[in-house]
Structure formats: C-alpha cells, structure tokens
C-alpha positions as CSV (number, residue, x, y, z in Angstrom):
1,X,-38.9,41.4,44.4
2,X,-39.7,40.3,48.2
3,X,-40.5,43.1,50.1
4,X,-38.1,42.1,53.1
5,X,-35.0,39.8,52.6
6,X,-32.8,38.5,55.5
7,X,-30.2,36.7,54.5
8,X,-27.5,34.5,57.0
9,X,-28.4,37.1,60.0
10,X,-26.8,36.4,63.6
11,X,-27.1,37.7,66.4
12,X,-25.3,37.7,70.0
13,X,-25.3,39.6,73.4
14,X,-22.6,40.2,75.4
15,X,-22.5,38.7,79.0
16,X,-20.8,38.2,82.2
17,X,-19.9,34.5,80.6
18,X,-19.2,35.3,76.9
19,X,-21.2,35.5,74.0
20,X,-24.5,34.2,73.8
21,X,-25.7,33.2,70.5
22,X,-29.7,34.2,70.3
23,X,-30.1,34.5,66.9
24,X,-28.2,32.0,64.1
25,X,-27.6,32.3,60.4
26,X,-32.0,33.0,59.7
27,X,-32.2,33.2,56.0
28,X,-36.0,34.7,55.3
29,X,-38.5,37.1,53.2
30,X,-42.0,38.4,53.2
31,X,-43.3,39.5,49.9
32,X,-46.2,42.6,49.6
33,X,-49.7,41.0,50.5
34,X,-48.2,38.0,52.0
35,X,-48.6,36.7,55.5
36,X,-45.2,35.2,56.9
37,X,-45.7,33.4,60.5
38,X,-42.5,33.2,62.4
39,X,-43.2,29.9,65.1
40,X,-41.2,28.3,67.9
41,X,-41.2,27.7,71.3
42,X,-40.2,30.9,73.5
43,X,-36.6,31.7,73.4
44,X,-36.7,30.2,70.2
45,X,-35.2,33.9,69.1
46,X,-38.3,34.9,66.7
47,X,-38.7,38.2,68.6
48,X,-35.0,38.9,68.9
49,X,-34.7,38.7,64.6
50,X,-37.4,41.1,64.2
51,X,-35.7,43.3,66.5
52,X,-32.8,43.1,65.1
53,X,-34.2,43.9,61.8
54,X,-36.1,47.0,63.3
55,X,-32.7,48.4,64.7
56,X,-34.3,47.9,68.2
57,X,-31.9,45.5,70.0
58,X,-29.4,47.5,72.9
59,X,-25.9,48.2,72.7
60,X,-24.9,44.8,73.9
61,X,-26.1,43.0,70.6
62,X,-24.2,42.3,68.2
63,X,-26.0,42.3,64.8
64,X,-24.1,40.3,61.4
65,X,-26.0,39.6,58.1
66,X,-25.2,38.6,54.7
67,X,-28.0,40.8,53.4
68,X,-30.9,43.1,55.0
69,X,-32.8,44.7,52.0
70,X,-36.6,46.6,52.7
71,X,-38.4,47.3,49.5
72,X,-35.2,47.0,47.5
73,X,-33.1,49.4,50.4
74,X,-29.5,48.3,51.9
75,X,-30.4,48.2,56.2
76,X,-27.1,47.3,56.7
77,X,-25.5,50.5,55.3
78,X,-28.4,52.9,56.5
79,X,-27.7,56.3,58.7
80,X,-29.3,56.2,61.8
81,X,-31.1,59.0,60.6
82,X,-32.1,57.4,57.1
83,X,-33.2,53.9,59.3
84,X,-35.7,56.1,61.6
85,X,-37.3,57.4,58.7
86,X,-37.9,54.1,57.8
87,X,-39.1,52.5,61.1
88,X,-42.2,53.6,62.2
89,X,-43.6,54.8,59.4
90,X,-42.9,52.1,56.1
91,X,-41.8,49.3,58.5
92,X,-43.9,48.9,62.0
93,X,-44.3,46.4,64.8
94,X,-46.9,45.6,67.5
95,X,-44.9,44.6,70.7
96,X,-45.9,41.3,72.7
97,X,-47.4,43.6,75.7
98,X,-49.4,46.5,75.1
99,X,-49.6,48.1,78.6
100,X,-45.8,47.6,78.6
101,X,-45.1,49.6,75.3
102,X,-47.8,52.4,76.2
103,X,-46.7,55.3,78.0
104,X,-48.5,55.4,80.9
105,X,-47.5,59.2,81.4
106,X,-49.5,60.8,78.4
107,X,-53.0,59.7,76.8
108,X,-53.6,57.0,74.3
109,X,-54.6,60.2,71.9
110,X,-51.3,62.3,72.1
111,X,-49.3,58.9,71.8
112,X,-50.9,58.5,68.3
113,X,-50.6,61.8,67.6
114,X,-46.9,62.0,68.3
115,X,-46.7,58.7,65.9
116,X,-48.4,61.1,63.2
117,X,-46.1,64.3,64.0
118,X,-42.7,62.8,63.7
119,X,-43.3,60.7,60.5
120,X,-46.0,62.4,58.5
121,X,-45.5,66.2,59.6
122,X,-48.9,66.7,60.1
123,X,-50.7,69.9,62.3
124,X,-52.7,69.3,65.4
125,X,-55.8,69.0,63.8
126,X,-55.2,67.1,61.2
127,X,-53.2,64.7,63.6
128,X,-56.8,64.4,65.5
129,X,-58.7,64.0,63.1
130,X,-56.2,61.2,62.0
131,X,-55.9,59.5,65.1
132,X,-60.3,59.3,65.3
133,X,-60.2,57.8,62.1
134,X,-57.8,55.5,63.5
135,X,-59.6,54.3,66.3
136,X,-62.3,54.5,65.2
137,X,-61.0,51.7,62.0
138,X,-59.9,49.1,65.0
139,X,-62.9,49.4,66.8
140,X,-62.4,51.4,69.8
141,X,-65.7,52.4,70.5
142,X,-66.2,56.3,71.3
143,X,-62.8,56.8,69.7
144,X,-62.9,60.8,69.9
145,X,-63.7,60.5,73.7
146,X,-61.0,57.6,74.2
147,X,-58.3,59.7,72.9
148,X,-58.4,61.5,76.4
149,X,-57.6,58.1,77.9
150,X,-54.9,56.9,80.0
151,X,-53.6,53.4,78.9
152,X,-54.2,52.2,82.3
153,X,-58.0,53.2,82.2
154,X,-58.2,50.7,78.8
155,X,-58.8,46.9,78.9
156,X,-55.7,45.0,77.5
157,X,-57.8,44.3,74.6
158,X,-58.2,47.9,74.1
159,X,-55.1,49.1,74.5
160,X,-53.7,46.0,71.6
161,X,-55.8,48.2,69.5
162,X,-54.4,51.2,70.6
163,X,-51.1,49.5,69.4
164,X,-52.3,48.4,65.9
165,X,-53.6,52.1,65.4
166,X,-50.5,53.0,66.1
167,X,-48.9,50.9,63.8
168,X,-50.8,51.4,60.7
169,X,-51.0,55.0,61.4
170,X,-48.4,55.8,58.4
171,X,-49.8,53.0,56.3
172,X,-46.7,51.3,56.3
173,X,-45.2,48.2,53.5
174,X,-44.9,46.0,56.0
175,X,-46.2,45.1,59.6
176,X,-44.8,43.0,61.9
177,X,-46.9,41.8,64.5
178,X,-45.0,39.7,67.8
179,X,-47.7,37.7,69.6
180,X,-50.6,39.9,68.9
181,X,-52.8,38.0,71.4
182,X,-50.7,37.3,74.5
183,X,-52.7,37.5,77.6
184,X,-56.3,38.0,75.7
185,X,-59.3,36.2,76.3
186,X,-60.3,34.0,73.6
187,X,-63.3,36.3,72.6
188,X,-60.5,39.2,72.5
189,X,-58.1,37.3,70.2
190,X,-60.5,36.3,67.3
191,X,-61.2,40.2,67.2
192,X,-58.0,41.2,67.0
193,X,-56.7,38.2,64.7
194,X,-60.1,39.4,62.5
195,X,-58.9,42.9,63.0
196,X,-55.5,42.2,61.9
197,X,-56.3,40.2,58.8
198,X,-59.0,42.7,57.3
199,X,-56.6,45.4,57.7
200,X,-53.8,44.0,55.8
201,X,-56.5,42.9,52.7
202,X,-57.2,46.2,52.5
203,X,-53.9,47.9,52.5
204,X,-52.0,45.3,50.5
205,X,-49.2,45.8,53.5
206,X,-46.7,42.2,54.2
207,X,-47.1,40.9,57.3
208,X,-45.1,38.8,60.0
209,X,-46.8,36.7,62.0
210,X,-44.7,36.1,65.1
211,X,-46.4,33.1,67.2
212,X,-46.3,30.1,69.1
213,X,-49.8,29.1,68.3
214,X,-50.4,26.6,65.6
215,X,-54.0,28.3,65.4
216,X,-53.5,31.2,64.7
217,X,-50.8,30.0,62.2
218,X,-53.4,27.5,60.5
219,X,-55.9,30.8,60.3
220,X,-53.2,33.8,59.2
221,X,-50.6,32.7,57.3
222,X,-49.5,32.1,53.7
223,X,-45.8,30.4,54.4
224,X,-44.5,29.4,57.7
225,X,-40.7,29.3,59.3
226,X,-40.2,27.5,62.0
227,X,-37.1,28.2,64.4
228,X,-35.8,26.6,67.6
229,X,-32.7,27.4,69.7
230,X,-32.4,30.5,67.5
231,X,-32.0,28.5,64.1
232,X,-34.6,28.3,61.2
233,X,-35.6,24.7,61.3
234,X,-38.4,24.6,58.3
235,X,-39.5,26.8,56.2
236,X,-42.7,25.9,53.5
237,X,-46.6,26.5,53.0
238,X,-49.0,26.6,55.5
239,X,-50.6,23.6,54.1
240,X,-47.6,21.7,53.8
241,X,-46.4,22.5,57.2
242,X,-49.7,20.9,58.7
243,X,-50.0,18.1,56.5
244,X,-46.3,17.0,55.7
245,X,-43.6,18.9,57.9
246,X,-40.4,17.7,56.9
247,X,-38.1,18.6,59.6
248,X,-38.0,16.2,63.0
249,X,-38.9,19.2,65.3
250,X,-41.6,20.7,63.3
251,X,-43.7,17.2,63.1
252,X,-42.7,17.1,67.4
253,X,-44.0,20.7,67.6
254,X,-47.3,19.8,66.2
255,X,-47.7,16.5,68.3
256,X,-47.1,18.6,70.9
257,X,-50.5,20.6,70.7
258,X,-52.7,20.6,73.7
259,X,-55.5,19.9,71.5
260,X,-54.0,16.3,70.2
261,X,-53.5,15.0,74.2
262,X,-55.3,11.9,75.0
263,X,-53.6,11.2,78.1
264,X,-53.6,12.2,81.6
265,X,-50.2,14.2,80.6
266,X,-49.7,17.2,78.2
267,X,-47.2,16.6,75.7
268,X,-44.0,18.2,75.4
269,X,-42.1,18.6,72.5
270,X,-39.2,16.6,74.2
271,X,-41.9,13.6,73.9
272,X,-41.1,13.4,70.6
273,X,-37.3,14.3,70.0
274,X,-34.4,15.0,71.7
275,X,-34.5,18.7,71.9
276,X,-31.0,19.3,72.9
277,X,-29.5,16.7,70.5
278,X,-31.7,18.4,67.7
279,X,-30.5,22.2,68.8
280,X,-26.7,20.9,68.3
281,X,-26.9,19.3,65.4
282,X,-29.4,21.6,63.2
C-alpha cells in the first residue's frame, strides 16, 4: 500500500480576474523508503500540490481530489483537529526558504522545542535534550550552545538544518522536502543533499523531492514526475527519465540544462517545444 496517494487533485485561487487554475488533475504516490522528485520549471505548481496536500494553502484556494489517502487515512474527510495531528508530526515539510519560515522573534532552540511540545507532549527537559540530539544528528556544530541562537545569527546553511531538525523531530512516515538547497553554495548543498539522504536510510521515512534541478534528481530519486503549467507531464524511473523520456517537454527540459550548452546562448526549454502549445494541449 503507497504510503501517500493523490489521485485527480486540482487546485485554484480566487482572483480579481476569475479563477486561476494552479494545480490540474495530479494523479501521484510515494511509497515508505522511496524517494519521489517532483520537477518542473517554477510556477510549474509542484509546491502549490504539496501544500495543498499539507492543508497549508489560504482561504482563497480551492482544493478538489478524487482521492487523498496518508498511510491508508481519508485527508479529505479529516477534522481540522484530526489533520494537525497528522501534520507535523507523521507528515512534515522543509519550506523553500529557511530564514523566511524561522521565527526570527524566539531562538532556534525554543522553535524545536515547541515542535516537540505540541506533537509529542514532552517536559522541558526532555524537549532539550531532544532538540541537542537533534542538532547535533544534522551537524550543527556546538548544538547545546546553538540552541540559544537567533535564526538571524545562523548562516543559511545552518538555519536549512535547523529546518530539517525540525522536520524529523517526530520521526515522521514521510518528509517532503521543497527545494532543499535554494540559495546555498555548492559546498552547502552536497551536505545537505548528503544529510538528507542518510537520514531517510536510516529512518525508512518516504520522501518528496521537490526540484528543478536535474542533479539533484539524477543523485536522490527512485521515480520522477514531471509537471509544467500545473499538469503532470511524465511520470517513470529515474533511469528512464534520463535515458528515454517519453513526453515532448521532458526530453526539452533536459536539453535545456546549462551543462549541455555549446553555444554562446543558454538554452531555454522553448528551444525545443512550443511551451504554450504544449501547456494547452497536455
């Protein structure tokens, strides 16, 4: 049984003009152990499903799906109350920008301890001796001294391991994980992408993958879905996504790579197929 299934889910916002259409009929699962990578250009609506899944869009979205299981559990028919049981502690997500999701009001330490309090019940000490442990597994060095930090007096690659602490604080089933090395150093990104990996071969935990980077797709991922204007274009194996994509878009989105230019120009995916033409007709 697939630890997450998705099945026909749309999503739209409200606006001044109508209705826009971010998200379109996205059919996919992750299964326990199993690294999914969500990939497509921004605005492709990666983020937006995963938010939708997570119960995190606003007011003005308007969420539909044929099916939303976790680990064999109806979503759609959740309380609110049941669903934030759920989030946070057996589902959990690392946001795109770390210094963005921390509170820069309270310390990196009572942020992971309030993480601990709400889901697991525990008492202050045993929340801080959690939360060194914690730390201390991503690799924040001095992690009983850091807890007294501010985010703002962390590097960015510190603080993205703030937010994976966070995340696997409860040990939770699945992880998903949107853009995990945005804005990072090269140096930075192999660490965390290392980080990442080891920690979900040890846990056994599913994890998506959300990306626009064919490298860290080629180094992470078991199966691959590729979306564009908010519809799943591909779906298949890592291997067979690099070697034999089947779908128009996905073989332009890998001609595409920076690494592949021989010319004076960077290709663009619109080199290779009309974008537009592809987005109405998919």
């Amino acid at each position: 049984m697939a630890l997450l299934e998705i099945r026909n889910l749309s999503v739209s916002f409200a606006t001044s003009t109508g209705l826009f259409h971010a998200v379109q009929g996205i059919d996919m699962s992750v299964d326990p152990r199993e690294v999914l990578a969500v990939v497509g250009e921004s605005g492709s609506g990666k983020s937006v499903a995963m938010l939708a899944t997570m119960g995190l869009l606003p007011d003005t979205a308007t969420i539909t799906a044929d099916a939303l299981r976790f680990d064999g559990r109806d979503m759609l028919n959740l309380s609110a109350a049941e669903r934030r049981r759920i989030i946070g502690r057996d589902i959990s997500m690392i946001f795109q920008e770390p210094i963005a999701s921390l509170n820069p009001c309270f310390t990196v330490g009572y942020q992971i301890e309030e993480v601990l309090r709400v889901h697991l019940g525990l008492g202050k000490r045993e929340r801080r001796a959690r939360a060194i442990e914690l730390f201390a597994q991503v690799g924040i060095p001095q992690p009983e001294a850091r807890l007294s930090s501010y985010p703002h007096q962390m590097s960015g690659g510190q603080c993205q391991r703030v937010m994976i602490a966070m995340a696997i604080a409860c040990k939770p089933k699945l992880l998903i994980a949107d853009e995990p090395t945005t804005a990072l150093d090269v140096t930075i990104q192999k660490q965390i992408l290392d980080l990442l990996m080891t920690l979900q071969e040890e846990t056994g935990m599913g994890m998506i993958m959300i990306t626009h980077d064919m490298g860290v797709v080629a180094e992470t991922a078991d199966r691959v879905v590729v979306m564009f204007k908010g519809r799943k274009m591909e779906e298949a194996g890592v291997l067979e996504i690099f070697e034999a994509p089947a779908h128009p878009y996905t073989r332009a989105l890998l001609a595409a790579l920076p690494e592949l230019a021989t010319g004076d120009r960077l290709p663009t995916v619109s080199d290779f197929v009309d974008a537009e033409a592809l987005a109405g007709g998919a």
